[in-house]
C-alpha atoms as one frame of an Amber mdcrd trajectory, in Angstrom:
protein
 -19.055  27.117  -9.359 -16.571  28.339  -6.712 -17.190  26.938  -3.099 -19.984
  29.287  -1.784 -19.433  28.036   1.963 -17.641  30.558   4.079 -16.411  28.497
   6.759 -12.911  26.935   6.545 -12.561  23.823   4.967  -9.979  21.180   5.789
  -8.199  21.364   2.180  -7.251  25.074   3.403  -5.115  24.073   6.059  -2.027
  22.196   4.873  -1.146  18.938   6.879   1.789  18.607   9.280   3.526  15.608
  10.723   3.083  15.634  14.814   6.515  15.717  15.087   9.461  17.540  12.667
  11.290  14.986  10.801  15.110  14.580  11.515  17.805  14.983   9.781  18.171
  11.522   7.797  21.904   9.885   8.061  24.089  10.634   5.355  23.886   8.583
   1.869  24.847   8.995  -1.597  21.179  11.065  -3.182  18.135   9.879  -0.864
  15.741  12.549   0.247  18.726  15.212  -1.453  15.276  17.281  -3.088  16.030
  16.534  -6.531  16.379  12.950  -8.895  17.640  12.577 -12.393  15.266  10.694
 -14.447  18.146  10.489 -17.568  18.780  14.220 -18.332  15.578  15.426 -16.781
  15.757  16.385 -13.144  12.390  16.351 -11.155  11.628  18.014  -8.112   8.815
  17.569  -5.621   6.672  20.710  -5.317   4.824  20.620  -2.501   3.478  24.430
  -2.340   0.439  25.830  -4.205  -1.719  28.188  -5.045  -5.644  27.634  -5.119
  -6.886  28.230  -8.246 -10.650  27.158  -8.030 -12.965  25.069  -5.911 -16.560
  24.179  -5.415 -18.079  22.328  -2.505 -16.365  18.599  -2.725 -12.554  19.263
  -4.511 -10.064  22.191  -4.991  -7.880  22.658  -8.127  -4.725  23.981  -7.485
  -1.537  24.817  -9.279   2.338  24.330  -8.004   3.841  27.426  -6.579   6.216
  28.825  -6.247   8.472  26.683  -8.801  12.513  26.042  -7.936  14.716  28.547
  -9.886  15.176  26.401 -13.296  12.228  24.580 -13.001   9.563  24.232 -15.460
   5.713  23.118 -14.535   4.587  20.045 -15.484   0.961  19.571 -14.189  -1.205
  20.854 -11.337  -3.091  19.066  -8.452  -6.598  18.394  -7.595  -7.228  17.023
  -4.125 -10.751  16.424  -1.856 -11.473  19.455   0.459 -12.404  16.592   2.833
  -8.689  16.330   4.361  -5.701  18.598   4.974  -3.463  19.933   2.055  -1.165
  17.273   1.351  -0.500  16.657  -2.140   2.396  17.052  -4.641   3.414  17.346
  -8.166   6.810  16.944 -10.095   8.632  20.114 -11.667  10.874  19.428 -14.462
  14.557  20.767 -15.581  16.077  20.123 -18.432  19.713  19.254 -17.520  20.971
  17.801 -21.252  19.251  19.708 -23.305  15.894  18.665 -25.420  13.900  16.907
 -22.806  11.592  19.533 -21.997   9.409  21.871 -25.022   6.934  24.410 -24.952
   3.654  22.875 -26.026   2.866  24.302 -29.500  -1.288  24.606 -28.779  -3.942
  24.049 -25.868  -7.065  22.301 -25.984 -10.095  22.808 -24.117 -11.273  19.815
 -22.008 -13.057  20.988 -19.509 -14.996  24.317 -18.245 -17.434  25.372 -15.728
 -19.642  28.613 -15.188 -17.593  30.433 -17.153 -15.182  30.909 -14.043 -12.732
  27.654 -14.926 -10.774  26.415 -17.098  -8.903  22.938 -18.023  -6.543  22.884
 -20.391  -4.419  20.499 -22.701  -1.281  21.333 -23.941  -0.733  20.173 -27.280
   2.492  18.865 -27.480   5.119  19.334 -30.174   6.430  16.320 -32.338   8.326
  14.188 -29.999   6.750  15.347 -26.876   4.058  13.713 -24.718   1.959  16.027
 -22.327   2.079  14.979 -18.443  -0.136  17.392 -16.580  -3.041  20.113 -17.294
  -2.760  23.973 -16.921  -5.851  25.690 -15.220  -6.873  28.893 -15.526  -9.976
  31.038 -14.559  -9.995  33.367 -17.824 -11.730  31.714 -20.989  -8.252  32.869
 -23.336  -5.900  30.295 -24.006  -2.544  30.434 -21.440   0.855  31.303 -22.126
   2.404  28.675 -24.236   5.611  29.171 -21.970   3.580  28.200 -18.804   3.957
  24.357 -18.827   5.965  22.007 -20.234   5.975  18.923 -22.145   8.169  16.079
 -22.014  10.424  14.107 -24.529   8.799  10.679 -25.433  11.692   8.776 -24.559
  11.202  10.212 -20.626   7.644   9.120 -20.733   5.568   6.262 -20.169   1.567
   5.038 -20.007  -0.909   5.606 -17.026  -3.959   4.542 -16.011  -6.625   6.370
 -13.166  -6.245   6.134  -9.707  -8.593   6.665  -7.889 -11.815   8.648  -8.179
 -11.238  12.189  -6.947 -14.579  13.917  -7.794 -17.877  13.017 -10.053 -20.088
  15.545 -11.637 -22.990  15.219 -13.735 -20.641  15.424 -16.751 -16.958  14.978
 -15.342 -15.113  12.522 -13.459 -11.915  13.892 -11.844  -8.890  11.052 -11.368
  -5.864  10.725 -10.085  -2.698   9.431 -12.331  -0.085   6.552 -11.806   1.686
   4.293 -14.261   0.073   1.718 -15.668   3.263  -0.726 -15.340   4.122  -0.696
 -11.615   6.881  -2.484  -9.258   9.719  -2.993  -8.184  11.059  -2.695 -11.490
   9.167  -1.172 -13.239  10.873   2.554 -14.587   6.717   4.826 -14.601   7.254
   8.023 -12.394   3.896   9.595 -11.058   3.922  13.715 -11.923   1.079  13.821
  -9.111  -1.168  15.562 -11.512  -4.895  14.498 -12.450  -6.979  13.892 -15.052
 -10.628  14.506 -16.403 -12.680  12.125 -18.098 -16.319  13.836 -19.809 -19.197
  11.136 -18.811 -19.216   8.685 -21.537 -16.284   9.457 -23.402 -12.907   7.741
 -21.978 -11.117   8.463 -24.805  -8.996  11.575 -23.127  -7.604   9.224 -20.006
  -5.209   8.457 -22.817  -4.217  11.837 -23.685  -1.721  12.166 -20.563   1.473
  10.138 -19.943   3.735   9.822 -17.308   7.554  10.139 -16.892  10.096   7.332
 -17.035  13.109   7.227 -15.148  15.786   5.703 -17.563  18.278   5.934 -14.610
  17.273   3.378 -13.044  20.138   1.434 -12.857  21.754   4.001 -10.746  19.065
   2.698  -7.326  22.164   3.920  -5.145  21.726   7.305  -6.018  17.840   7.517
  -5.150  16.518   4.770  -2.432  17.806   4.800   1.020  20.892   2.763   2.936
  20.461   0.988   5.632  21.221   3.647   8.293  18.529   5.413   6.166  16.457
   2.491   6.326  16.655   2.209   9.998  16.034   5.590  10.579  12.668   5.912
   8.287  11.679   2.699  10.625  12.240   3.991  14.101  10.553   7.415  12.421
   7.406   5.910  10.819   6.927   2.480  11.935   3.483   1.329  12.755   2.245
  -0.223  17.102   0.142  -2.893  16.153  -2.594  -2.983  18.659  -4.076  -6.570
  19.514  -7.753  -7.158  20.247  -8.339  -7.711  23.862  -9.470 -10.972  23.086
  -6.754 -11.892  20.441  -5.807 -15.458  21.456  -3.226 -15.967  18.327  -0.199
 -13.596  18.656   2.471 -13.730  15.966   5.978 -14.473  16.832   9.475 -14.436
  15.210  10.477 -17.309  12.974  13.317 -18.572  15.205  10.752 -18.991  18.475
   8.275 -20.894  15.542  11.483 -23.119  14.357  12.417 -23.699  17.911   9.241
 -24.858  19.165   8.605 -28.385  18.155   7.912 -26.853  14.124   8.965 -29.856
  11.623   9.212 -29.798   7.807   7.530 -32.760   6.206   7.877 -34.399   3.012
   5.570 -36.309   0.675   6.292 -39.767   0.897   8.347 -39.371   4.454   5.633
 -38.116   6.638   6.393 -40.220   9.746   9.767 -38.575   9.328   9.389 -34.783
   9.755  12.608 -32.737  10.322  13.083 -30.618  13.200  13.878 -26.701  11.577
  16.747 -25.091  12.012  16.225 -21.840  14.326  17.580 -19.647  10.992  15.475
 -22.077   8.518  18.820 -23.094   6.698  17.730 -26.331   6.177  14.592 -25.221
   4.833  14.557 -26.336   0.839  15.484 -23.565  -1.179  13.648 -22.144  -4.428
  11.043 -24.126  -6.669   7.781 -24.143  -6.704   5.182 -24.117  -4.433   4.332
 -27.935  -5.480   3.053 -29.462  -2.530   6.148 -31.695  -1.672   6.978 -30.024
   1.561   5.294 -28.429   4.044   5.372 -27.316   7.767   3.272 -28.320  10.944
   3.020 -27.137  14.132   4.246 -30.153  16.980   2.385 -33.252  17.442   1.788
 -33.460  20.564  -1.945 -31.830  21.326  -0.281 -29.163  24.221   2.393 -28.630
  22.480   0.009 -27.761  19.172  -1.919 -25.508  21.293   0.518 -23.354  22.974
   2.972 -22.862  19.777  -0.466 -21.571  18.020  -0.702 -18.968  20.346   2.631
 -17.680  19.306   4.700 -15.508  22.067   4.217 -11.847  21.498   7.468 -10.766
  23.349   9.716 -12.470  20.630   7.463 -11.035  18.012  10.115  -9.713  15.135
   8.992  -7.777  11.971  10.873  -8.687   8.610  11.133  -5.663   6.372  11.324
  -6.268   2.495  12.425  -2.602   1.081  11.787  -2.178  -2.633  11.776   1.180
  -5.308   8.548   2.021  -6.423   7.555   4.791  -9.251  10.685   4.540 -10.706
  12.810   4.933  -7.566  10.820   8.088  -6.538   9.665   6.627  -3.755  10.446
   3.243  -1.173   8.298   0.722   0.037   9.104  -0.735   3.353   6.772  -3.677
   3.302   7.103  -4.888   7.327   6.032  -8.238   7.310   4.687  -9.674  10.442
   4.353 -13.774  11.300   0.945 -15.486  13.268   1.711 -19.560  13.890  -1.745
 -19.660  13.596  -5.344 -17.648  11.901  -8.143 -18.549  14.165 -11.689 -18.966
  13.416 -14.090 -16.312  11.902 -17.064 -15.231  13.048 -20.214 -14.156  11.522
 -22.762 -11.018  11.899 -26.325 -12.140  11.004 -28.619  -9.293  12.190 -28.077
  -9.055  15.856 -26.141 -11.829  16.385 -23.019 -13.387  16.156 -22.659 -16.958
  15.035 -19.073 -18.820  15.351 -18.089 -20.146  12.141 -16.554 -23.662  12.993
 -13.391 -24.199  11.374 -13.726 -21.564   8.561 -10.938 -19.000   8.616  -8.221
 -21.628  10.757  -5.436 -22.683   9.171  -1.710 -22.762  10.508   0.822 -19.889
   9.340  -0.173 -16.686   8.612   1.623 -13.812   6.967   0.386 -10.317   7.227
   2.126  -6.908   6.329   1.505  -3.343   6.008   3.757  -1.278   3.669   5.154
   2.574   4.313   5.813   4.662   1.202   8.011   7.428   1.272   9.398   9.985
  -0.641  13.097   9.091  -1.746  12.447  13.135  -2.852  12.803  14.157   1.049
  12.290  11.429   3.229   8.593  12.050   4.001   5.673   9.401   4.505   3.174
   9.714   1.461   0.686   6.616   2.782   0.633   3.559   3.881  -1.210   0.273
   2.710  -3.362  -2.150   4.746  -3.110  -5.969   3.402  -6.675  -7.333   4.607
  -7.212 -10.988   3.712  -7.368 -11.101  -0.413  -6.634  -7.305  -0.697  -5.921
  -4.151   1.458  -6.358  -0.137   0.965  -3.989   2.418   0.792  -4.621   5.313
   3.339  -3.134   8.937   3.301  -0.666   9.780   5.779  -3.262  12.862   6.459
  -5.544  10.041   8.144  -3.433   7.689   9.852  -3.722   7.715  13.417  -0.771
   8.841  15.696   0.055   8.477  19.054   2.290   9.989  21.676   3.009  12.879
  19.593   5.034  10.902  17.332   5.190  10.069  13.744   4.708   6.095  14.490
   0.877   5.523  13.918  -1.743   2.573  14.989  -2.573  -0.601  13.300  -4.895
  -2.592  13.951  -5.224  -6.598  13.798  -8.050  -8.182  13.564  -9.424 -10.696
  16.486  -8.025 -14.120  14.832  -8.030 -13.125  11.512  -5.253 -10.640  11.845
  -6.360  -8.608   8.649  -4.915  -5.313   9.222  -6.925  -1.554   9.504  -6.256
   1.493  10.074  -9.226   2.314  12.675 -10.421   0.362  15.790 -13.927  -0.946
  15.247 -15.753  -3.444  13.326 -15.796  -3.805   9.257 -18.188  -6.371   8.287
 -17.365  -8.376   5.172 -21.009  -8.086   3.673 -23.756  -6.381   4.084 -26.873
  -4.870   6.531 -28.077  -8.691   7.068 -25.151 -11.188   7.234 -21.346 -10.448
   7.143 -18.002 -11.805   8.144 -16.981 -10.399  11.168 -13.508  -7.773  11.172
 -13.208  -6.798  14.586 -10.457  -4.640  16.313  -9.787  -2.535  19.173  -6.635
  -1.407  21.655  -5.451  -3.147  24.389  -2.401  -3.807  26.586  -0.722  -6.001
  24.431   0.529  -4.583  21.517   3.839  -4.250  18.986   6.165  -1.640  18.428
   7.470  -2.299  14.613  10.870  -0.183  15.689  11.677  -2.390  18.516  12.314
  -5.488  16.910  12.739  -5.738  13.049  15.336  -7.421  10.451  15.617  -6.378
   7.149  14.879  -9.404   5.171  15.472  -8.562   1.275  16.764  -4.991  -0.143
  17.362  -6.243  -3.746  19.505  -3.053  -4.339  21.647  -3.139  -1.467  24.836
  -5.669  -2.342  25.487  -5.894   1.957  21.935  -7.201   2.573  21.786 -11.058
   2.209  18.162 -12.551   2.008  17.500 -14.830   5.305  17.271 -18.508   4.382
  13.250 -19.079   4.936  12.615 -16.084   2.683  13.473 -18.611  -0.443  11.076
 -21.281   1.142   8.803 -21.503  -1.596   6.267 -24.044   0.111   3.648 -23.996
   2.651   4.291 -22.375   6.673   1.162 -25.036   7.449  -0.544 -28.193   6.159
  -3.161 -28.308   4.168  -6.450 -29.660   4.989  -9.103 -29.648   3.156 -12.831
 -29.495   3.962 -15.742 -28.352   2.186 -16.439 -24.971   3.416 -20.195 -25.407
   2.339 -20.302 -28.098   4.535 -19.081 -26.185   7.224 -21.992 -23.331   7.017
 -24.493 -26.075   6.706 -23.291 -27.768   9.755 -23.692 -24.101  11.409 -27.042
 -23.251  10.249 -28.689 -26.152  11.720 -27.149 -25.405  15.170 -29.243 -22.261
  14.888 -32.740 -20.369  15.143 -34.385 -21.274  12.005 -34.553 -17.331  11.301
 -30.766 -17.067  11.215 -30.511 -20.386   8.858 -31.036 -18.385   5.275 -29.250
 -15.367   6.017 -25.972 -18.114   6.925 -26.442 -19.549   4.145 -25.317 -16.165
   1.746 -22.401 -15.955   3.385 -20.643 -18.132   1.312 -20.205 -16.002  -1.809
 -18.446 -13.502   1.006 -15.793 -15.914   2.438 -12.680 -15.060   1.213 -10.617
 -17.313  -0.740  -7.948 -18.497   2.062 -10.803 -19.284   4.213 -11.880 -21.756
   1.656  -9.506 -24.590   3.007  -6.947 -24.855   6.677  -4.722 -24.167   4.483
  -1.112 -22.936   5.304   0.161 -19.946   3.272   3.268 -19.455   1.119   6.038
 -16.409   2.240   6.099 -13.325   1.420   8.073 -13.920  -1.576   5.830 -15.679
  -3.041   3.276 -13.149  -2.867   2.257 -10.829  -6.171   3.453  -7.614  -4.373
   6.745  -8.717  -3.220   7.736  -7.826  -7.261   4.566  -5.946  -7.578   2.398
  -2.661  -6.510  -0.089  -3.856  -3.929  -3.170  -4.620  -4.839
């Protein structure tokens, strides 16, 4: 059924930035409006018309289309948040990468008032997108396009846009994703029937085969710099964060050491650039870094020094070069300890959660198509979640947005507050809020890797492949045991569950590897 409410809904109001964007410095094809996939150009349509929508999701379709452009898909988005969506139209620039489909199929109706539809596509073609109509008669057959199998590759869903009693509504990516990996995203969705998953395979995705020409798509450095000073995240510290990060040169040139196996009474002082840091391997346990001996010493360096504080930027193409992650990478000497929710009360967790070194990061993904933020992700301890630009929150009438650290445990959010790691009775505690000390990303930041720029050279620590802190291991059950019997008997059992909820790096003090060692540096995030 159509949506029967009369008042306005936020879908019907399309989403703007606070502030207009600038005009980005000069490059060879970044944020130019159109990329060339191999003989296929795509553009990003970013204007529709609202075809049908019921209470929870609208279905809309891309208008109007660029002069020369052909339809691929259309878009389905929650009514929940401001219009802000996209999908790719096609033009065929060599001839033979776009056809007519030669049928539709029916996949999905409702009330007689709506109508999904499959194009059938002919030999050599894949399908990338549905047409929707609101008439029961098949479309045009010149209303969408399909796409030549050699400019397509698999998907998967995304994420869950709407659930019915016998439809599930997704979103599309490629299934392959990374830094170099070639699967484009049309933007378009797809619909699964309740039981049956075999049509989430009848819809593909585009491939960029010209990939090897990165110049022509991703940003430059001026661009680079720009995008930061225009989108860059002010972390905001608890008021009772104790651990503040700091830049690697004040950690190297504060009493840090790199230790060997076999030569531990012999630790090396680190040079302030980490040249002397050993290069490549494996993380294999032969070297290692520790904070300074000396007890004061120890204790101030884990504090870190928050004016020094330096964000390391790793910039990467994503979705085949249609878009650029800046992955900002931020540096804690030390995680402190975590606390636990049980009920009504809050119960310090010993050492669980502490080790030394701690590597954090958000990442910023923008259009190469115009320059515009999409969304941003949220690494939080194991994993993270990617939120729309449409509900990040900005400040000072700015593009730059908010992030949020948590107290000690420096797992990044989105929202001030407190996100509990369990459930109603016992939890790990994620707590964050503003205060005067905070971070602005654009102030102080190095680019640290841009694989696809030949004038950016890597900074020696980013090929440490070891530990930023010793390991030392304890057993973490022992640890909650030792807390529950320093409590109200009441508070003992609920304790006790918490330790199928501790994350896996609170398992040990255990220092963590860079962040090229991570999954995502090559990788999607998680």
């Amino acid at each position: 059924m159509g949506n029967s409410s009369s008042q306005p809904l936020p879908v019907d109001t399309s989403f703007k930035l606070p502030s207009p964007l600038p005009s980005w410095p000069l490059g060879e094809g970044f944020a130019s409006g159109i990329i060339d996939l191999g003989g296929l150009q795509v553009f990003q349509i970013t204007s529709f018309t609202k075809i049908w929508s019921n209470n929870d999701v609208t279905f809309f379709e891309p208008s109007p289309i660029p002069d020369g452009f052909s339809m691929l898909g259309c878009y389905c988005q929650s009514n929940a948040t401001p219009l802000f969506g996209w999908v790719l139209g096609g033009k065929d620039v060599s001839g033979g990468t776009l056809a007519a489909p030669v049928d539709y199929t029916l996949v999905w109706s409702s009330n007689n008032s709506f109508y999904v539809w499959l194009p059938t596509p002919p030999e050599g073609y894949k399908s990338v997108g549905y047409t929707i109509t609101t008439l029961p008669s098949k479309p045009s057959l010149d209303k969408i396009r399909c796409v030549r199998t050699d400019l397509t590759d698999e998907t998967e869903v995304d994420a869950l846009l709407w659930s019915s009693s016998d439809v599930n509504v997704y979103g599309l990516r490629p299934k392959v994703r990374g830094r170099q990996a070639l699967g484009v995203s049309v933007g378009t969705f797809i619909i699964s029937k309740n039981g049956d998953d075999t049509s989430l395979l009848s819809l593909s995705c585009l491939k960029n085969n010209n990939f090897e020409n990165l110049t022509s798509f991703m940003p430059n450095l001026a661009q680079i710099d720009a995008l930061v000073k225009e989108y860059s995240p002010r972390f905001y510290f608890h008021p009772k964060e104790t651990y503040f990060p700091a830049s690697t040169k004040w950690y190297f040139t504060n009493g840090v050491e790199l230790y060997h196996t076999g030569e531990e009474s012999n630790p090396i002082p680190v040079d302030p650039t980490g040249s002397n840091l050993p290069q490549g391997g494996s993380n294999d346990g032969t070297y290692w870094l520790d904070l300074p001996v000396d007890e004061a010493e120890r204790e101030r360096v884990k504090k870190g020094d928050l004016q020094s504080c330096e964000a390391y930027l790793h910039v990467k193409p994503m979705l085949g070069a249609t878009f650029t992650d800046l992955a900002i990478w931020v540096f804690y000497p030390f995680n402190g300890p975590a606390t636990a929710k049980v009920g009504l009360v809050n119960v310090p967790l010993g050492r669980v959660g502490e080790h030394i070194g701690d590597w954090e990061h958000v990442t910023l993904r923008v259009s190469n198509f115009n320059g515009l933020l999409n969304r941003v992700y949220f690494a939080q301890h194991s994993g993270g979640v990617w939120v729309d630009t449409t509900s990040l929150e900005f400040f000072d009438a700015s593009n730059n947005f908010a992030a949020y650290p948590s107290l000690n445990g420096h797992a990044t959010y989105p929202a001030q507050g407190l996100v509990l790691q369990g459930n109603d009775v016992a939890g790990i505690r994620n707590d964050t809020a503003k205060s005067d000390n905070f971070y602005n990303v654009k102030e102080r930041y190095s680019v640290m890797a841009a694989e696809y720029i030949n004038d950016v050279s890597e900074l020696p620590w980013v090929n440490f492949t070891r530990k930023w802190g010793p390991k030392i291991t304890y057993n973490v059950g022992t640890e909650i045991e030792n807390v529950q019997s320093s409590v109200d008997g009441t508070l003992a059992s609920p304790i006790g569950s918490l330790l199928g909820l501790i994350p896996r790096e609170f398992s040990s003090e255990d220092g963590p590897t860079g962040p090229k060692m991570k999954v995502d540096w090559d990788g999607d995030e998680r």
